[in-house]
Every structure is written in structure tokens, then in C-alpha cells.
FISE-143214 format. One record per residue (C-alpha): residue in one letter; x negated, y negated, z negated. Coordinates in pm, 1 decimal. Layout:
BEGIN
<atom "a"; <X; Y; Z>>
...
//
This chain:
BEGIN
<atom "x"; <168.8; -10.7; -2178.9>>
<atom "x"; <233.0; 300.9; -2018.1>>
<atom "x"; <338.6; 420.9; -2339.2>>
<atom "x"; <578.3; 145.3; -2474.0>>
<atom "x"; <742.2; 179.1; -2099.8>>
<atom "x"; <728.1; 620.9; -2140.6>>
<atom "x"; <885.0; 547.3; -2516.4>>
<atom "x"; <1135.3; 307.3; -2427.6>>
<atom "x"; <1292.8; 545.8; -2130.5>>
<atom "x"; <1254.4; 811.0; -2359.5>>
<atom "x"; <1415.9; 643.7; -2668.8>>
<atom "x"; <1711.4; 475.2; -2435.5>>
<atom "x"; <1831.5; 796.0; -2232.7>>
<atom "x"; <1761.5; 1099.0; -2520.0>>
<atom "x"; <1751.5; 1337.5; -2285.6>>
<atom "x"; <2038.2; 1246.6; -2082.7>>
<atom "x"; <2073.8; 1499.2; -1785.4>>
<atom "x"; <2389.5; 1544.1; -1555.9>>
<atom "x"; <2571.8; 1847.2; -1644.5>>
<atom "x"; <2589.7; 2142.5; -1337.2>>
<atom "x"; <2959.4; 1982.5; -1269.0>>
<atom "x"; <2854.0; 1638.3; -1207.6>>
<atom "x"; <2749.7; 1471.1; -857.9>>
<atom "x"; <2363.6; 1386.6; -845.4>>
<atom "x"; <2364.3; 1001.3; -848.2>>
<atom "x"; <2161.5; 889.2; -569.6>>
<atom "x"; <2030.8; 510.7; -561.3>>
<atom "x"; <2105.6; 268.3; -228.7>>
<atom "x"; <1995.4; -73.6; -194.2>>
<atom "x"; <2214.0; -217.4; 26.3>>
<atom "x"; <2559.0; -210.2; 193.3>>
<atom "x"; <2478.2; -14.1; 514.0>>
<atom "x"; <2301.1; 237.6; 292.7>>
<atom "x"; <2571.2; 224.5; 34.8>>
<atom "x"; <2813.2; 306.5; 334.4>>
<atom "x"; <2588.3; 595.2; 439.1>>
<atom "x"; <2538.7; 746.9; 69.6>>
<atom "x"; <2918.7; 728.3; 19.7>>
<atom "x"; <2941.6; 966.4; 371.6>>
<atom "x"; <2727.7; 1214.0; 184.9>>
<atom "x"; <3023.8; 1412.2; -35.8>>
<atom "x"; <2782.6; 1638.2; -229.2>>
<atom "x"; <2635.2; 1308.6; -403.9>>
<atom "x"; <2823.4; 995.5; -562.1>>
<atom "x"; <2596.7; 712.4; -487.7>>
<atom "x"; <2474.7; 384.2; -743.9>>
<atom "x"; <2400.7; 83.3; -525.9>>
<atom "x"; <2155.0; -194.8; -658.1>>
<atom "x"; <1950.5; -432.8; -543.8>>
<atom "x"; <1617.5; -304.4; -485.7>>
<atom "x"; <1421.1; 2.9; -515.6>>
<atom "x"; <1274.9; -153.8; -837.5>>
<atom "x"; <1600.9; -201.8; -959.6>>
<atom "x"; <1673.5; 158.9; -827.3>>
<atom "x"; <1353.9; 251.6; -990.6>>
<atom "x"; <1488.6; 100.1; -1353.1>>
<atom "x"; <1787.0; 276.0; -1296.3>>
<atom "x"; <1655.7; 654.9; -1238.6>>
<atom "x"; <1461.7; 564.5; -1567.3>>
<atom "x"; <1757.0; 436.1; -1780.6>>
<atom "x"; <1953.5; 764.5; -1665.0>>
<atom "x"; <2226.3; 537.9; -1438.3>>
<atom "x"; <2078.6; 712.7; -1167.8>>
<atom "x"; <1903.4; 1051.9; -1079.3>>
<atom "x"; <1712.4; 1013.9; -796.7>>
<atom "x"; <1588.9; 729.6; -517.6>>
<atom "x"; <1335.0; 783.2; -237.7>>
<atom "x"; <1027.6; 579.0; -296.4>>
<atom "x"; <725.8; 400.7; -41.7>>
<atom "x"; <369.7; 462.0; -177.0>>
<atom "x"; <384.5; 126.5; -334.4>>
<atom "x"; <597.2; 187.7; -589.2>>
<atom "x"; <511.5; 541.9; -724.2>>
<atom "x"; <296.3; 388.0; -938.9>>
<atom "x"; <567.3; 166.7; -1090.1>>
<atom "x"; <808.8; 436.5; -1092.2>>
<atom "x"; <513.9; 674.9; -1262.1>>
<atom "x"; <483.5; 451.3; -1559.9>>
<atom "x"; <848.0; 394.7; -1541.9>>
<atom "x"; <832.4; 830.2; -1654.9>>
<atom "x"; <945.8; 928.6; -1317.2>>
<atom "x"; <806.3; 1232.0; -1076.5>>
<atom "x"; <789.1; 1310.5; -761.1>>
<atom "x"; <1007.0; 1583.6; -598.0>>
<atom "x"; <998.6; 1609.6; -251.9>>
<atom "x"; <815.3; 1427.7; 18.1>>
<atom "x"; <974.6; 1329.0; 406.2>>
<atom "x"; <797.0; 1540.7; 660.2>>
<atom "x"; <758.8; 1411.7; 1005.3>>
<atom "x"; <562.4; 1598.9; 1266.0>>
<atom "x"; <793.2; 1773.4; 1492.8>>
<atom "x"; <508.7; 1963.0; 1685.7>>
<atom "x"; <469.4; 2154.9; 1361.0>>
<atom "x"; <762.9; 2265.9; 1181.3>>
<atom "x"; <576.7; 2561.6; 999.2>>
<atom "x"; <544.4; 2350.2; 653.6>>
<atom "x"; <969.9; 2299.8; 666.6>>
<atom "x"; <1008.9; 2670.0; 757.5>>
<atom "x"; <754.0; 2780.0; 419.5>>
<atom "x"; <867.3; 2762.2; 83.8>>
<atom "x"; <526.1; 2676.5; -41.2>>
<atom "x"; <477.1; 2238.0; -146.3>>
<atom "x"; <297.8; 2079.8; 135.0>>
<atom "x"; <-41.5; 1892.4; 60.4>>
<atom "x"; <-84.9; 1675.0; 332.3>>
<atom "x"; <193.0; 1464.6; 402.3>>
<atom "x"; <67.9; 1164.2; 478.5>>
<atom "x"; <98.5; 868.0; 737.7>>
<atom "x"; <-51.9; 589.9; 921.9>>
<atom "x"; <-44.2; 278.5; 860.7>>
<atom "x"; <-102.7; 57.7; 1186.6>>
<atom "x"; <-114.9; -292.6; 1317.6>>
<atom "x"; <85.2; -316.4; 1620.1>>
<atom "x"; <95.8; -608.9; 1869.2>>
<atom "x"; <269.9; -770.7; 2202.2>>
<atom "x"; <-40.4; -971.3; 2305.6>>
<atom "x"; <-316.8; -772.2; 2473.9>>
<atom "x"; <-564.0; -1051.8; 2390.9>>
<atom "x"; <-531.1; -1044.1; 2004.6>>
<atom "x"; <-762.2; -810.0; 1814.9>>
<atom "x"; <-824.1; -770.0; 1411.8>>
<atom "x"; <-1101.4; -1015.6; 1401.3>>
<atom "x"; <-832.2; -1316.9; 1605.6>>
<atom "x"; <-519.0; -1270.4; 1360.0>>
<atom "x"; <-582.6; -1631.8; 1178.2>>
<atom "x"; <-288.3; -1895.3; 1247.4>>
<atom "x"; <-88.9; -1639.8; 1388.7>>
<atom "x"; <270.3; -1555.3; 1278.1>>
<atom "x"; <279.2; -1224.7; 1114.2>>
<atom "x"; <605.3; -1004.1; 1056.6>>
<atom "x"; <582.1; -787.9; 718.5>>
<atom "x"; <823.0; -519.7; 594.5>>
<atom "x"; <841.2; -664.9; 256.0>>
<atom "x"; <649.9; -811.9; 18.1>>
<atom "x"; <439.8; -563.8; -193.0>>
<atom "x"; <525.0; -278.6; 71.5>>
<atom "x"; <277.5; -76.6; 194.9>>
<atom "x"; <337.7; -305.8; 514.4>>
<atom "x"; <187.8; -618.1; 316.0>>
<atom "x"; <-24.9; -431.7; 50.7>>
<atom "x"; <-250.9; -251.7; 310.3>>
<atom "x"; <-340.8; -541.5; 582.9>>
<atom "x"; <-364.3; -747.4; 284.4>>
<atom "x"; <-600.9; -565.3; 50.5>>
<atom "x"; <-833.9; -535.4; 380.1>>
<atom "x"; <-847.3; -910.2; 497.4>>
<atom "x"; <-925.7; -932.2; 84.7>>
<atom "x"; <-1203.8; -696.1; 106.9>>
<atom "x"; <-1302.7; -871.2; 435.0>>
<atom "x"; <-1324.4; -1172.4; 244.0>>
<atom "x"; <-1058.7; -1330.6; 465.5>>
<atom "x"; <-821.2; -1402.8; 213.3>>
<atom "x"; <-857.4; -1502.0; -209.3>>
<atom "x"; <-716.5; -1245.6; -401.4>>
<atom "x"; <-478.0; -1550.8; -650.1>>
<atom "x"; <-461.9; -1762.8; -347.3>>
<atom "x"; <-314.9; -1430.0; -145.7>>
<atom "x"; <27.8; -1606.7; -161.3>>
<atom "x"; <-41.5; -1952.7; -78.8>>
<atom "x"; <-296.1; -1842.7; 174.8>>
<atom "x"; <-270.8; -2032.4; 519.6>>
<atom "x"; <-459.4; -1712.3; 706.1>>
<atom "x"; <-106.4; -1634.0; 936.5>>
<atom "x"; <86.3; -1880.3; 1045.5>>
<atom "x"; <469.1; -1859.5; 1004.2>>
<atom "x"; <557.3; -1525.0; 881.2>>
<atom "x"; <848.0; -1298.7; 749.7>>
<atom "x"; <823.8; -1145.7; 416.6>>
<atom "x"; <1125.9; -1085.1; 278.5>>
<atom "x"; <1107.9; -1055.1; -125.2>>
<atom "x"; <877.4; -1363.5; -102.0>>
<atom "x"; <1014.5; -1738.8; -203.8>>
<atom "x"; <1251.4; -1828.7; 91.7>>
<atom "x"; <1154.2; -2212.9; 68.9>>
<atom "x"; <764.2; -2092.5; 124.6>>
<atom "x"; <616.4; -2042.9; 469.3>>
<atom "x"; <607.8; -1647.1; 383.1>>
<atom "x"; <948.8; -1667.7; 519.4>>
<atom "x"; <950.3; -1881.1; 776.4>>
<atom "x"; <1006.1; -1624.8; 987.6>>
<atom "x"; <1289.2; -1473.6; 855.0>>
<atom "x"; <1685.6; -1449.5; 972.8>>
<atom "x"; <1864.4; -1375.8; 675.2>>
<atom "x"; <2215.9; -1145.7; 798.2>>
<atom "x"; <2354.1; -1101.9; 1125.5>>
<atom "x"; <2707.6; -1123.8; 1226.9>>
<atom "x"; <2819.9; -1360.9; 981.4>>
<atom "x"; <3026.6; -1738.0; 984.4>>
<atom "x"; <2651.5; -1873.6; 713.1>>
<atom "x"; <2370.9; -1851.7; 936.6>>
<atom "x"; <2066.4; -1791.0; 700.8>>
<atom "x"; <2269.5; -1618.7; 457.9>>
<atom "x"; <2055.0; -1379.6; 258.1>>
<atom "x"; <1736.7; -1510.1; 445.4>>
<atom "x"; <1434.4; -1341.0; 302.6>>
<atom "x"; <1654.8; -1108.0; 60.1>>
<atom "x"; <1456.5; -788.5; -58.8>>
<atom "x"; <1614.8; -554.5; 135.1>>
<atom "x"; <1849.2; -483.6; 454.5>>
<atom "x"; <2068.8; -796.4; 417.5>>
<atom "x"; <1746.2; -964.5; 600.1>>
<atom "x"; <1783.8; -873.8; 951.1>>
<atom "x"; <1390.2; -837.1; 963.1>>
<atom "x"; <1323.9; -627.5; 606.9>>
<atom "x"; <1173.8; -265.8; 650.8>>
<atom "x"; <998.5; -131.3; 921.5>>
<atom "x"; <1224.6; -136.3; 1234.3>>
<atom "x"; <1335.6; -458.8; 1123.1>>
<atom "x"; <966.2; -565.3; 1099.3>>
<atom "x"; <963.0; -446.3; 1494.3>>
<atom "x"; <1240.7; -674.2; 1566.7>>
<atom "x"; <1057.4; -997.8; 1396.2>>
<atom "x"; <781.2; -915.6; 1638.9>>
<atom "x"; <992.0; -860.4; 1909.4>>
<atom "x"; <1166.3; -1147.0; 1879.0>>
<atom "x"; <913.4; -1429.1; 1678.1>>
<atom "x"; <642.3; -1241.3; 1588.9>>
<atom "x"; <277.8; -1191.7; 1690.4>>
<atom "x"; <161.4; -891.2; 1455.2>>
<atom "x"; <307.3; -645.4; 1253.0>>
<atom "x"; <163.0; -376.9; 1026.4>>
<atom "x"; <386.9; -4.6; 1000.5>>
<atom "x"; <420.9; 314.9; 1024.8>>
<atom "x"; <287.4; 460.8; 1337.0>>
<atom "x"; <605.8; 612.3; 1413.6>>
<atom "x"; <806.4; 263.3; 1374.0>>
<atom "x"; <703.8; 177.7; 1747.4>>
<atom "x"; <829.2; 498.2; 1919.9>>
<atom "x"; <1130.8; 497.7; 1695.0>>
<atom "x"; <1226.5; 138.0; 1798.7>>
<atom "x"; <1135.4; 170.0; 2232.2>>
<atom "x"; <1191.8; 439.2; 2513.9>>
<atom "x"; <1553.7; 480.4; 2448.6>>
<atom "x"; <1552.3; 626.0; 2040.4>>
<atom "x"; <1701.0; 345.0; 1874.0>>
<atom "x"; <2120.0; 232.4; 2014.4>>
<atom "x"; <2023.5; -151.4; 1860.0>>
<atom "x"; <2100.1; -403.6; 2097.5>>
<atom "x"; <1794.4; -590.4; 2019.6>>
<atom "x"; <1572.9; -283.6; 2130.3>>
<atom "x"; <1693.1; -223.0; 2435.6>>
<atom "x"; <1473.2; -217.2; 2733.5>>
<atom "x"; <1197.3; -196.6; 2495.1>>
<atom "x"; <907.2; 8.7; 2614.7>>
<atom "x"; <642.2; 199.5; 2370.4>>
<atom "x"; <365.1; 122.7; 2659.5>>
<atom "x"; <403.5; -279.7; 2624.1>>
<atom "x"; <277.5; -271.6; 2231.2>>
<atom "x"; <-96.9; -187.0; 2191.3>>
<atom "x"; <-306.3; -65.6; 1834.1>>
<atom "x"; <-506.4; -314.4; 1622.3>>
<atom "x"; <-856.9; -150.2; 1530.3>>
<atom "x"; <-1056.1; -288.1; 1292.3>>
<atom "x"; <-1359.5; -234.5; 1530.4>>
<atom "x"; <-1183.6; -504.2; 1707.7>>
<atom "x"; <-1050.5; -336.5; 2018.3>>
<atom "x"; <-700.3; -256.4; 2076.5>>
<atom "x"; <-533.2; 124.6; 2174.5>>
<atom "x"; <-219.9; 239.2; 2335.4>>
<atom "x"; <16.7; 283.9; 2047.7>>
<atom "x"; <-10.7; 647.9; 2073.2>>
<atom "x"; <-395.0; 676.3; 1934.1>>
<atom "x"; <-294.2; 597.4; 1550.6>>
<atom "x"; <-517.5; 902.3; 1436.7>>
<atom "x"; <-819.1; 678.6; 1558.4>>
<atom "x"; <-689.4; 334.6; 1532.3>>
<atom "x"; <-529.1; 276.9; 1254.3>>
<atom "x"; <-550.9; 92.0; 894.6>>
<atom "x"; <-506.5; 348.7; 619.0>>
<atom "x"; <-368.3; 658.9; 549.1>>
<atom "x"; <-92.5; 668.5; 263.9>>
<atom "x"; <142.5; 902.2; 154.8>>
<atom "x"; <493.9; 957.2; 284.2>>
<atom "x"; <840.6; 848.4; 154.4>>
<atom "x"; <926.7; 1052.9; -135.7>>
<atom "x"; <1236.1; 1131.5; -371.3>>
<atom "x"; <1195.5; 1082.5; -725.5>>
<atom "x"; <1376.3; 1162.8; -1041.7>>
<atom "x"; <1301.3; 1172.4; -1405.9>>
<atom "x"; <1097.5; 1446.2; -1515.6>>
<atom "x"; <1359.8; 1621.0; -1689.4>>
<atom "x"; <1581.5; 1622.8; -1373.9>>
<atom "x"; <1319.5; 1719.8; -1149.2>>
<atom "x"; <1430.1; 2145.3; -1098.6>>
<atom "x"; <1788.8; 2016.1; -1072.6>>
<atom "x"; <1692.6; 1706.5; -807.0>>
<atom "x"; <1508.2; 1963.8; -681.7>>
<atom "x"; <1704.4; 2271.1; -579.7>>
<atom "x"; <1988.9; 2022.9; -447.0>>
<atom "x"; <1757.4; 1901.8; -170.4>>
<atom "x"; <1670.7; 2245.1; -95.0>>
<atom "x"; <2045.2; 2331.1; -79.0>>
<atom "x"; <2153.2; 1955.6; 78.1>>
<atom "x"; <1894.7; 2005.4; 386.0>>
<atom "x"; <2047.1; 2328.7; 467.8>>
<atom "x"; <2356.7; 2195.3; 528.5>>
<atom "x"; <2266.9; 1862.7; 643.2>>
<atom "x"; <1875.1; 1847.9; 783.8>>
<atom "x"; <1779.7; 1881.1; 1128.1>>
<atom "x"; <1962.8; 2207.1; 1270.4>>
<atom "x"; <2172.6; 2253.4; 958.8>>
<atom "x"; <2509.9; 2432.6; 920.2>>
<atom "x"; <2665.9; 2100.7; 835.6>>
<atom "x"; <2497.3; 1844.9; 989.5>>
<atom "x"; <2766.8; 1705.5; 1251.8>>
<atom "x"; <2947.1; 1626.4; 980.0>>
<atom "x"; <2666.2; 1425.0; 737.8>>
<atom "x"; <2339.4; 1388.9; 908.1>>
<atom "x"; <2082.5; 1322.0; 611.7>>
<atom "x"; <1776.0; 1218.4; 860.6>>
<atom "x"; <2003.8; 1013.2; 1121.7>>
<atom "x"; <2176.8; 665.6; 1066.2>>
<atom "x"; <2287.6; 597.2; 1442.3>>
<atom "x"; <2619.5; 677.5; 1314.9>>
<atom "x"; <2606.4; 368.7; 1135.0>>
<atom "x"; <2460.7; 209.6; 1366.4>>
<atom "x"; <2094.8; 142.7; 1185.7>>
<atom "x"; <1771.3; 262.7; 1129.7>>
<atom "x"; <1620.6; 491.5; 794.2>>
<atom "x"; <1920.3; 440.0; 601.5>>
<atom "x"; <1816.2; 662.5; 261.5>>
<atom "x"; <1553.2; 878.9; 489.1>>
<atom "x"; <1325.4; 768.1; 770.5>>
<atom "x"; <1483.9; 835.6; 1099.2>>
<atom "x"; <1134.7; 1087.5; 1207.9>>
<atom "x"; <1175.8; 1294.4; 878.2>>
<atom "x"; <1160.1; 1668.2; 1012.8>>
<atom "x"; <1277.3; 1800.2; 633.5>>
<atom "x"; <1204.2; 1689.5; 306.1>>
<atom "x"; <926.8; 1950.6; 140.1>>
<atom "x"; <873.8; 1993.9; -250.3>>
<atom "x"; <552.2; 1776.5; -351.9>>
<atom "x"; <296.3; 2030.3; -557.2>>
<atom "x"; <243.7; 1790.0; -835.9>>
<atom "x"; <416.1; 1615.9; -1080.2>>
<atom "x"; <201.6; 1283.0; -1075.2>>
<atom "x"; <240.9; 1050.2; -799.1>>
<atom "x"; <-139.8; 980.0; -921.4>>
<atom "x"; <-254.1; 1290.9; -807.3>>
<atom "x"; <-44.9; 1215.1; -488.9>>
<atom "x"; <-140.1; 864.4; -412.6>>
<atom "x"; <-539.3; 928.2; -516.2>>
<atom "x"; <-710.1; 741.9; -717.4>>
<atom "x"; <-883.3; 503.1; -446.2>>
<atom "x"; <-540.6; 399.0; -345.4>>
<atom "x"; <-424.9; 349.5; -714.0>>
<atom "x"; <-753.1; 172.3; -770.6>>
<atom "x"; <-647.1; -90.7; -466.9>>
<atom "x"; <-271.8; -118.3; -543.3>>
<atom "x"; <-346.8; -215.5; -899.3>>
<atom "x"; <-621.0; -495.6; -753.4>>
<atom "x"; <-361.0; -627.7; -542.4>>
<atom "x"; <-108.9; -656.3; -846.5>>
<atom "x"; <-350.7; -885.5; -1051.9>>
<atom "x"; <-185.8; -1206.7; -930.5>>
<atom "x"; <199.2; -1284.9; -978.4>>
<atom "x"; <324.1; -1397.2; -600.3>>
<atom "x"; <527.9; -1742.3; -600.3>>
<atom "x"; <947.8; -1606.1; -633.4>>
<atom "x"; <1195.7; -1488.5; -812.2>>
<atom "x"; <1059.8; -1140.6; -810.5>>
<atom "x"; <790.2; -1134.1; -1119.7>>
<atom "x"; <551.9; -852.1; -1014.3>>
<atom "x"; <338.9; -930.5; -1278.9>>
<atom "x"; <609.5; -841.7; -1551.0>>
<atom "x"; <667.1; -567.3; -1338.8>>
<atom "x"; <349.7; -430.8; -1393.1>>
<atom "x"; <338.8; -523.7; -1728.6>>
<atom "x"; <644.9; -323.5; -1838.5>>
<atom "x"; <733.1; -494.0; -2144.9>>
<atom "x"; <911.5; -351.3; -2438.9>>
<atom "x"; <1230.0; -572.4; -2291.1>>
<atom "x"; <1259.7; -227.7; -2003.2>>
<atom "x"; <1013.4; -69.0; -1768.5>>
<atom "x"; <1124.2; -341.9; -1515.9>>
<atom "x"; <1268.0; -678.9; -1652.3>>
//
């Protein structure tokens, strides 16, 4: 299949490439981000629906490059697309955005966070659970674990009673998967969008995970800089003010809890960080814009009070095209997001894909990549 899906992007594009006069097209995947991207004057900016639809449209040539969660590199590998650069986020170590040599070791932690100081791993059944999206890292890691544990059916994973009410936008919005969930804010339809697949749901992504849990929520599984991001003053949303990193505690799977600031102990998995991709023919070009873009408009650059690429406060949001903690994007030394994601993660991901979720998003014929387009 890998093939047929190689072939077709291949066969449909010929070789398209933008010429040296043309704007990279970068992909958005939602208003706000849209709004962002059009702020950013060295790029013209292609908004769709999704990352998969982004994902489709970097293959078909409609698009030139999108920044991807480890959960999709392996759709957007047998889509023909390569990694170029990777987010980098420590800021007690700036040596790897100061060398010109690919990082290897970019990864992140993916944590369980909580309100309740009673609640460990081992007590999470009936209670309401707030996920980034569905098929995120934020659902595909807790859930491939409580499926290992035996907690959970792998073909019953979406019908499964384990949480209670939950948010998980992407899933159906009549099913208790989004129970949870707001739909927009600051509009005359309440529940408008509620559950959509990306920003439109008040509660999609990571910080908007936080605010579920904040707000409804019991658990929530992210990044293990989403909490310090969100409390002690770094985030201007209304909803997190007041909020302080100290009242949120680690899930361990040992079944203790942590302050929030022991992820490197207490923590889920490891997985790569957020990373551009283009096709592989566009990769150099993709490649030496970053380079060029961060100079001007990265942490510290000669342009960045007038387009901040790492900051969306301006807009009055959260990772808007980059995470807010990316330090500077560094080039990724392969061109296989195989080789980046490892095989053990590939192995799980693909486990997790073997049953097609309830919803109009078909991740089975996502997966499948029939001769219809790499993603129908």
C-alpha cells in the first residue's frame, strides 16, 4: 500500500516544486492559525481542515510544508513526505539551536496530569478524562497502555466505558467521547463546532486539553510542558488565570503521584517532538527557509517584534503553527520519520490503528491509503 499511496503522489504532482520566486505554502487548520500564518509575510498560507487534510495536501503539491505530532508521521511517511526540522524546547540548553549540526534527541514527555491528589493510575476507571484529540499522541499513548494493561479491548477501545464523560474532539459528537466537549466560544450557537478536529473546539490540543480539566475534567494526558505553559502567569487566557503549576500533581504508573515538575521520572512515554514536513523533493528548499525564517523571526531574532514564529499571545492563543516552549526549530538528521519515531513506537501506533473508531473520520481508510488518494 505504501506503494500505490508513493505512486499516486508521485504520478499526481510530477515533480511539482515552487519556483525560487514563489511563497512557501504553509498548511493551518483553523481560523486563529490561519490569522497567524497570514501575519507571517515571507509565507502565503493554505488553510484546511485538519492536519490529515494538511497532510493530503503537502502530498498533492497544494501545499509545501505543515508541522506534524508523532502520530501522524507515519501517515504523512507513506503519504511520501519527510521530515525537516524538529521544535526544540529546553531553554537551559540552547547549544543544539546555536550548532549547525541535526539534533538526535529531541524528544518529549508525555504525562498524565491531575487536580485530585487522591487519584493515581491504577483509580482512573469512571472518571471523566480530557484528551487532545482523538488519535493524538494525547489519546494514542494512555490508550495503548491501559490496552497493554489489559484495561481496555483493543475493537471495543471506542465504545469502552473505562472513563466516564470525556472530551475527544475528532470522535462522534453524539457518543460519550465527547461529552465533555464545548464546541466554540464567543458565539450567538452554543455547541457550535462541539467536538470539531481542531481549534474551533474550545478544548482540542493541549492547552485546550488543560482547560477541559480545569474546568470539567479529572485527568488529562500532555506534554510535560502543557502545565507550566498554562499556570504561574505564562498564558494571558482568561480561563487560566490564577492558575498555579503547584495545584496539578504527575500520574505514575507505579501508582503514586509527583509534583508536575518530576516528568523525567514520572511520566508515560517518551515521543518525538513536533516537526515540519514537506515532500521529499522540497525538503533543501523547506529547509534553508526555516533556517533563514528563524533568524528573523525565532527567539532573539532581528525581526521578531514584528512576526513572532514561537509566540501566539498576540493573537491571543496558545501553539498557533509552533508550540509556545519551542526554543528554535533544528534540522532532523534523517529523512524517515521511521528512523525518527523507532520502530517500538511504529510497532504500537500501527496496533492502535487496527480498529476504525465510531465518526466521520475513517482512520481505517486512512491507513489504508487507497488508490482513491493517500487520505480519502
Amino acid at each position: 500500500m505504501r506503494l500505490l499511496c508513493t505512486a499516486l503522489v508521485l504520478g499526481i504532482i510530477g515533480g511539482v516544486t515552487a519556483s525560487a520566486g514563489d511563497k512557501l505554502r504553509w498548511c493551518t487548520i483553523s481560523e486563529q492559525e490561519q490569522i497567524k500564518c497570514n501575519n507571517w509575510t515571507s509565507v502565503s498560507c493554505v488553510q484546511a481542515d485538519s492536519k490529515s487534510d494538511c497532510i493530503q495536501k503537502v502530498a498533492l503539491a497544494e501545499a509545501d510544508a505543515v508541522v506534524l505530532h508523532s502520530s501522524l508521521m507515519i501517515i504523512a511517511e507513506k503519504c511520501g513526505l519527510v521530515p525537516v526540522m524538529t521544535e526544540y524546547y529546553n531553554k537551559e540548553n540552547l547549544e543544539p539551536c546555536r550548532s549547525s549540526a541535526p539534533y538526535t534527541d529531541p524528544f518529549v514527555y508525555i504525562v498524565a496530569v491531575v487536580k485530585d491528589q487522591t487519584l493515581t493510575w491504577d483509580t482512573l476507571k469512571g472518571k471523566k478524562a480530557c484528551i487532545t484529540a482523538l488519535k493524538r499522541t494525547g489519546w494514542n499513548i494512555p490508550m495503548g497502555l491501559l490496552i497493554a494493561q489489559n484495561k481496555i479491548q483493543n475493537c471495543s477501545l471506542y465504545n469502552s466505558t473505562y472513563f466516564g464523560e470525556s472530551c475527544v474532539p475528532g470522535a462522534d459528537p453524539d457518543s460519550h467521547l465527547c461529552s465533555l466537549c464545548a464546541g466554540q466560544e464567543h458565539t450567538s450557537s452554543p455547541g457550535m463546532d462541539k467536538c470539531a478536529f481542531n481549534y474551533n473546539e474550545r478544548y482540542f490540543g493541549y492547552s485546550g486539553a488543560v482547560r477541559c480539566l480545569v474546568e470539567k475534567g479529572d485527568v488529562t494526558f500532555i506534554k510535560h510542558t502543557t502545565t507550566f505553559e498554562n499556570t504561574d502567569g505564562n498564558s494571558q487566557e482568561e480561563w487560566a488565570t490564577g492558575l498555579n503549576s503547584r495545584d496539578f500533581k504527575l500520574l505514575c504508573l507505579n501508582g503514586t503521584q509527583a509534583p508536575v515538575t518530576d516528568y523525567k521520572t514520572c511520566h508515560l512515554a517518551q515521543v518525538p517532538a513536533q516537526t515540519v514536513a514537506s515532500r521529499a523533493e522540497t525538503r533543501d528548499q523547506v529547509l534553508q527557509f526555516l533556517k533563514d525564517q528563524q533568524l528573523k523571526h525565532g527567539r532573539g531574532g532581528s525581526e521578531e517584534d514584528q512576526f513572532a514564529m514561537f509566540s501566539s499571545s498576540k493573537f491571543h492563543a496558545m501553539g498557533l503553527l509552533f508550540w509556545e516552549d519551542t526554543q528554535c526549530l533544528i534540522e532532523v538528521p534523517t529523512t524517515s520519520f521511521t528512523q525518527q519515531l523507532g520502530e517500538g513506537y511504529v510497532t504500537a501506533m500501527e496496533a492502535l490503528y487496527t480498529c476504525e473508531p465510531p465518526g466521520k473520520y475513517d482512520w481505517s481508510t486512512l491507513l489504508q491509503f487507497t488508490v482513491m488518494g493517500c487520505i480519502t
